[in-house]
C-alpha positions as CSV (number, residue, x, y, z in Angstrom):
1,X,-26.6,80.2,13.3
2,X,-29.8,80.5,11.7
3,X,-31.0,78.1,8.8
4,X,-27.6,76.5,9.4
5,X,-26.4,73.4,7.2
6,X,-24.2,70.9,8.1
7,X,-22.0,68.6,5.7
8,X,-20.3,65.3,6.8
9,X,-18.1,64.1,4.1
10,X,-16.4,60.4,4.6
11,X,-13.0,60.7,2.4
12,X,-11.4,58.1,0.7
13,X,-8.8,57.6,-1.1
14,X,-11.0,57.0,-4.8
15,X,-14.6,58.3,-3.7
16,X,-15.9,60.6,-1.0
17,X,-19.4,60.4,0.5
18,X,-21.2,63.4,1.5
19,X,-24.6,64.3,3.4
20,X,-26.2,67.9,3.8
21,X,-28.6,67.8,6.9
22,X,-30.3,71.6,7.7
23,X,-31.0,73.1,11.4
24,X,-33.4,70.8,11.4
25,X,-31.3,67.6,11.3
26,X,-33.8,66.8,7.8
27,X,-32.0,65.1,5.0
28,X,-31.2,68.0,2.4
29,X,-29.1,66.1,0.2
30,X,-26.2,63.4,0.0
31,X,-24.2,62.6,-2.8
32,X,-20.3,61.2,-3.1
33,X,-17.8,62.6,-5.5
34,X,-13.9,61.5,-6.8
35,X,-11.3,62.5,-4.3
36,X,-9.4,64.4,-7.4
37,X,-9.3,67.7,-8.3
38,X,-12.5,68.0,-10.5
39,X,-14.7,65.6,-8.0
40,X,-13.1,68.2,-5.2
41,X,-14.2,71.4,-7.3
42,X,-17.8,69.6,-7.7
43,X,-18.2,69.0,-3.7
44,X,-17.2,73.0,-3.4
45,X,-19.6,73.9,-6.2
46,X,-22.4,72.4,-4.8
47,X,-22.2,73.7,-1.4
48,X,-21.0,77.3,-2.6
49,X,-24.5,78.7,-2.3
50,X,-24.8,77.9,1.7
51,X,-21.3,79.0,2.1
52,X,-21.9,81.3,4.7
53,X,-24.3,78.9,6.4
54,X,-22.5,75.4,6.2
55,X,-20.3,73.7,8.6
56,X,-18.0,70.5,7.1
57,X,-17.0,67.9,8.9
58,X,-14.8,66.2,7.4
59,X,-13.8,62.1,8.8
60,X,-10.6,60.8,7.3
61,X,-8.3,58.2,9.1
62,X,-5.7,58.4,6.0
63,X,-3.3,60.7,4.3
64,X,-5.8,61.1,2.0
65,X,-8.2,63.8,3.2
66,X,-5.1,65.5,3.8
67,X,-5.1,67.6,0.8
68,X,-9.1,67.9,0.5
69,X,-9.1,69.4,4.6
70,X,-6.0,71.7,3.5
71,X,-8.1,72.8,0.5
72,X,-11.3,73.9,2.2
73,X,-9.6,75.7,4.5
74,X,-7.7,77.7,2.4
75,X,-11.5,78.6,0.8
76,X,-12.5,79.7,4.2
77,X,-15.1,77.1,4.8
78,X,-15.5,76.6,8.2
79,X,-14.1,73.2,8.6
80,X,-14.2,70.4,11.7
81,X,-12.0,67.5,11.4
82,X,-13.5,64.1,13.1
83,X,-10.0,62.5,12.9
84,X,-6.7,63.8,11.6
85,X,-4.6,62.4,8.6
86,X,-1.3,61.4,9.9
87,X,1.3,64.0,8.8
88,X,4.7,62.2,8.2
């Protein structure tokens, strides 16, 4: 994938931590944002623009990244889960 970006985000349950790194593993950005629906819409509005050049990873160990994981997907961002929220 050329000029590529990769996201990481760490979800919690209150804030997120994310980090943009290009093809060139070089620091692009990293910011965190509120795991709610506005801090969500904030993450996806500030990676909207490499949309068709952005991977996510996405570590979460609890229920919580749940809905966030769920929610990219359903936007078609290519998505990578590091660990799975248990589901029940």
């Amino acid at each position: 994938m050329e000029n590529a970006f990769w996201v990481g985000v760490n979800v919690h349950k209150k804030v997120c931590r994310a980090a943009m790194v290009n093809d060139e593993c070089e620091l692009v950005d990293e910011f965190s944002f509120r795991n709610c629906s506005k801090g969500i819409e904030d993450f996806m509005m500030k990676i909207e623009a490499f949309r068709d050049r952005v991977l996510v990873a996405v570590e979460s160990t609890l229920t919580c990244g749940l809905g966030f994981t769920t929610l990219l997907r359903s936007m078609a961002f290519r998505l990578f889960s590091l660990t799975l929220p248990r589901q029940g």
